[in-house]
C-alpha positions as CSV (number, residue, x, y, z in Angstrom):
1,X,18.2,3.9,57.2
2,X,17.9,7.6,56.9
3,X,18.9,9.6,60.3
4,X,17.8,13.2,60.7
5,X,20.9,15.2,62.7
6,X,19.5,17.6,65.2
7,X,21.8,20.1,65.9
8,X,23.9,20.2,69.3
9,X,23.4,16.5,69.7
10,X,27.0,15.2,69.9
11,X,27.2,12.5,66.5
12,X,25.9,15.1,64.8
13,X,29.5,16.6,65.7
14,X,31.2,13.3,64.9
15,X,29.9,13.3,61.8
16,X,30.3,16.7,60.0
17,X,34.2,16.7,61.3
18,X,35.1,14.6,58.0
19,X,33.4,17.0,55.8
20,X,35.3,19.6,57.2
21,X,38.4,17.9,57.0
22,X,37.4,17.3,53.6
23,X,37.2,20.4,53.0
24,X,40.9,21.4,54.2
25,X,42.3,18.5,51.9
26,X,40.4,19.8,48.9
27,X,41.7,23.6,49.7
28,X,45.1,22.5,50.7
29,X,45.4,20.4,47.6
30,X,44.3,23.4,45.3
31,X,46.6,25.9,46.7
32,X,49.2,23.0,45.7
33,X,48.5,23.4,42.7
34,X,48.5,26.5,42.6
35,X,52.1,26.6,43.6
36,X,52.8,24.1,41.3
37,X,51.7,26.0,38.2
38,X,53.4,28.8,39.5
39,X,56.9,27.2,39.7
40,X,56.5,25.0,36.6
41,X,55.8,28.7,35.0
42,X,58.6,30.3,36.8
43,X,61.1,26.9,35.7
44,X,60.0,27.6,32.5
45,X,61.1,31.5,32.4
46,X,64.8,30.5,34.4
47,X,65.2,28.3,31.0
48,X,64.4,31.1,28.8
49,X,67.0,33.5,30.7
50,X,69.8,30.6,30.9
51,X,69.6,30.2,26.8
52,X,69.3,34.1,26.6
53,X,73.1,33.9,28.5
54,X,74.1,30.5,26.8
55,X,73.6,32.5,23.4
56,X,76.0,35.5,24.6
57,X,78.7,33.5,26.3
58,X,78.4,31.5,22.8
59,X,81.9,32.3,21.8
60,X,83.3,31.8,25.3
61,X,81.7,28.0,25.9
62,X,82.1,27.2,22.4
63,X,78.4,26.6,21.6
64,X,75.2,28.7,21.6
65,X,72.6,25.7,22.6
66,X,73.0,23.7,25.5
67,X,71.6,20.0,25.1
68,X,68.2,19.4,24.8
69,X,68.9,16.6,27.8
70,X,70.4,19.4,29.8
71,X,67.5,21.9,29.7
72,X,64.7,18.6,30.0
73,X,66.8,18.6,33.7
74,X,66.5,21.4,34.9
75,X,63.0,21.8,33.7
76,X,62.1,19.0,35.8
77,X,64.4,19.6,39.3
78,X,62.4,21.2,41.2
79,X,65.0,24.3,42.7
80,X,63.0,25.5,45.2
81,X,63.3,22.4,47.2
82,X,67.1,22.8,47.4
83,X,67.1,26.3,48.9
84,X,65.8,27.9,52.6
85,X,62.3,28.3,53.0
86,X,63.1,32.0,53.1
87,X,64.1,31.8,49.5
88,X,62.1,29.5,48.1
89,X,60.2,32.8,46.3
90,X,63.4,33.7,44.1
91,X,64.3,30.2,43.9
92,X,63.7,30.2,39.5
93,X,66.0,33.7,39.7
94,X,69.1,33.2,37.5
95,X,71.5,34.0,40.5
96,X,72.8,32.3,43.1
97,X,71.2,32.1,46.6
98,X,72.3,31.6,49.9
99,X,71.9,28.3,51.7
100,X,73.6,28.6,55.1
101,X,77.1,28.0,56.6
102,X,78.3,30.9,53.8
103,X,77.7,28.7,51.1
104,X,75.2,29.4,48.0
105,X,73.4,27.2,45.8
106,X,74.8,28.1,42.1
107,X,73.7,30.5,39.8
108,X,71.2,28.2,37.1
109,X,73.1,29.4,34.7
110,X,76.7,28.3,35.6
111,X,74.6,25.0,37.0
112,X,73.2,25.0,33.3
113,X,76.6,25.3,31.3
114,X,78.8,23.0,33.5
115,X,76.6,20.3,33.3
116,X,76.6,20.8,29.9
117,X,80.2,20.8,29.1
118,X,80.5,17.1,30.8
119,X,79.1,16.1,28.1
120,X,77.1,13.2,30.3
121,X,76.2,9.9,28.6
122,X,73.2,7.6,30.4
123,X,76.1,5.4,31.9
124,X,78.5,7.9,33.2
125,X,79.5,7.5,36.5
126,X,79.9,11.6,37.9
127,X,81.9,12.8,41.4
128,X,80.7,16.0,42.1
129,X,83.1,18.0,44.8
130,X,80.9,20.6,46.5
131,X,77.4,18.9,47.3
132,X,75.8,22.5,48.6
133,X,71.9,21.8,48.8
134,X,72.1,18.5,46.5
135,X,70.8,20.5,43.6
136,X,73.4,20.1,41.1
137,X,73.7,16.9,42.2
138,X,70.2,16.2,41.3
139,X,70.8,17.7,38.1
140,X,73.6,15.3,37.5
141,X,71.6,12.3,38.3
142,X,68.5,12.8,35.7
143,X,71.3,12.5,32.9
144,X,73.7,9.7,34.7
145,X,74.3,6.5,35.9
146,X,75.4,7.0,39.5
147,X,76.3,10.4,40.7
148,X,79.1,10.7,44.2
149,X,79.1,13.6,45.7
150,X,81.8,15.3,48.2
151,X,80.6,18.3,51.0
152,X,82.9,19.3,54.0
153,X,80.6,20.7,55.6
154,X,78.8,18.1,57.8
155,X,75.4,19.8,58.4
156,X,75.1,20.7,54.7
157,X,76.5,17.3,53.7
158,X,73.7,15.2,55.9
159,X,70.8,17.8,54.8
160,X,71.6,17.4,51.5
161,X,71.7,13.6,51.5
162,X,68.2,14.0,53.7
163,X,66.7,15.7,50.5
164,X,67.8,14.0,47.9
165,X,66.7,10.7,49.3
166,X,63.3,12.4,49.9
167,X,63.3,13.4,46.6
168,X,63.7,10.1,44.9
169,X,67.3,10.3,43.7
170,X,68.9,7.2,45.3
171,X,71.3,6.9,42.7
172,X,73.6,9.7,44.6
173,X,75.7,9.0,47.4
174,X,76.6,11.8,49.7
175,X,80.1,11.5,51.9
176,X,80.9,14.0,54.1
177,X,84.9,14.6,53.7
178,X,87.4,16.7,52.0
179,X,87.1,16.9,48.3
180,X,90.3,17.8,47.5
181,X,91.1,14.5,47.2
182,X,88.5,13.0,45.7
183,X,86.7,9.5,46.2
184,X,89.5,7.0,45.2
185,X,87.4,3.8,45.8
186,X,84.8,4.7,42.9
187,X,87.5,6.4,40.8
188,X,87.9,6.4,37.5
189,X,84.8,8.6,36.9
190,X,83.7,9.6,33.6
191,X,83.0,13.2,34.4
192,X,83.7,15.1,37.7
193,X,82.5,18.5,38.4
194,X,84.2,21.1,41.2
195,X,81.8,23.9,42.3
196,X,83.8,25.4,44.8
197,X,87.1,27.4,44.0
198,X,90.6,25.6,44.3
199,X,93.7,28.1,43.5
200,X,94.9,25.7,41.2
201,X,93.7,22.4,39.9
202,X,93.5,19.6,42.6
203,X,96.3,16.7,41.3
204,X,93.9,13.7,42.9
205,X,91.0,14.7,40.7
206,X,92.6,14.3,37.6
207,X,94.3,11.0,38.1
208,X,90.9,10.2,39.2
209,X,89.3,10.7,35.8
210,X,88.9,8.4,33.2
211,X,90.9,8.6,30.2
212,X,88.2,10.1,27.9
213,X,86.2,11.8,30.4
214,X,85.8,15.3,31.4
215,X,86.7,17.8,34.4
216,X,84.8,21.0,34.7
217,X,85.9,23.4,37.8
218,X,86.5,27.0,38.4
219,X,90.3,28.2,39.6
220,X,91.5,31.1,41.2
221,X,91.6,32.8,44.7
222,X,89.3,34.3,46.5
223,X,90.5,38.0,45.7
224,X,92.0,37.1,42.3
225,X,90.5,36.7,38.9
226,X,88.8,33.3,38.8
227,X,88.0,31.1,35.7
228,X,85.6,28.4,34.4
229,X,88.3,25.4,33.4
230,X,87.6,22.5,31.3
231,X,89.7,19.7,31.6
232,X,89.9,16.7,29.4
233,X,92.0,13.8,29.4
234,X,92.6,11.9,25.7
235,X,92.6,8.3,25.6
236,X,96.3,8.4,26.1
237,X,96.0,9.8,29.2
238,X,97.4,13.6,27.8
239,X,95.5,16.4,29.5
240,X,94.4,19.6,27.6
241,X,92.9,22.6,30.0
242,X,91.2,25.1,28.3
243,X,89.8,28.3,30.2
244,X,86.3,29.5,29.5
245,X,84.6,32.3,31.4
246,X,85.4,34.8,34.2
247,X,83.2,33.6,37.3
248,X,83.1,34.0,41.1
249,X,82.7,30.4,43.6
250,X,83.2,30.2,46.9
251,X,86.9,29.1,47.9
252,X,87.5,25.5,48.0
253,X,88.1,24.5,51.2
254,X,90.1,21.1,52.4
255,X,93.4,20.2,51.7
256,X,94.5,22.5,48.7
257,X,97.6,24.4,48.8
258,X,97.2,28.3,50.6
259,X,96.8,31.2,48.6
């Protein structure tokens, strides 16, 4: 039956409200999208930058392509979900940004080529010492089996666990605790990653990695020279260290020895 609404009369109120909240959805929804073209564009121009530098650094990191698995990851993570609201506009900028209790979320490059040099297979199992945001944790987890992840600092530590859940990656565990020393009840790990500055290579992380796997962390003090490190360890157990490129983390903090 066909109704004719007069106007004032109080359904005629109950029944335009959906329209109008119709309305909302279909302009929220469209300035989502919106947004999301816009960072899918930006992503896209962070990747051209990061093989502009991978291509420089070429005789540094020993290749000038990174992994076409590598680049498919950070295509897809979305960064400006792992940095302050504040900063979620130069979230695709190759740089680092802050994200609270003076830590920074890495530059996308350095995120780029450490991830790369683990050289990750689909069944690793990763310990990641520095969890920040969760980002390169998130990384890690599109190209691994199970990624553990180490921050000190609680309030990072629980946010970062917070998002990643949110996000869909429940194949990371987050532990608040020192790094340092690593996660001996998952150990041996087939790749672990450091993205905070120790002055010297923690002992516990590399009798925590695999014979065959890979190390990737940057040593040196705060005031001092610091360097990108890859470690490997044979199937003997021998480890071989090889320095790659000048770069600046924030200090490792925990149980290393002072300066």
């Amino acid at each position: 039956m066909g109704i004719l609404l007069q106007p004032g009369k109080p359904w005629a109120t109950r029944l335009t409200l959906p329209l109008r909240l119709f309305a909302a959805i279909v302009s929220l929804a469209a300035a989502f999208a919106v947004a999301a073209e816009d960072y899918a564009h930006q992503r896209s121009r962070m990747l051209e930058e990061i093989q502009q530098d991978v291509r420089m650094t070429g005789a540094e990191i020993g290749k000038t392509e990174l992994d076409a698995r590598v680049l498919a990851a950070l295509s897809k993570v979305p960064r400006h979900e792992f940095v302050p609201q504040s900063y979620q506009a130069m979230a695709y900028d190759n740089r680092p940004l802050p994200i609270g209790y003076g830590q920074t979320i890495s530059q996308p490059f350095i995120v780029a080529i450490m991830t790369d040099l683990l050289n990750l297979q689909k069944d690793a199992v990763v310990l990641e010492i520095g969890t920040g945001s969760g980002y390169q944790a998130a990384i890690l987890a599109e190209l691994a089996s199970h990624v553990y992840t180490i921050e000190i600092v609680p309030e990072l530590g629980r946010q970062a666990a917070e998002r990643l859940r949110r996000l869909g990656y429940d194949q990371v565990d987050v532990k608040v605790g020192d790094g340092y020393y690593g996660w001996p009840e998952h150990a041996p790990f087939d790749a672990i990653i450091v993205t905070a500055a120790p002055t010297q290579i923690p002992p516990p992380l590399v009798q925590q990695l695999k014979p065959g796997g890979r190390l990737v962390i940057p040593v040196g003090g705060r005031f001092l020279t610091q360097y990108l490190v890859l470690v490997e360890k044979d199937a003997e157990g021998k480890i071989r260290t090889r320095e790659l490129l000048p770069v600046q983390f924030v200090p490792l903090t925990g149980g290393q020895p002072p300066n």
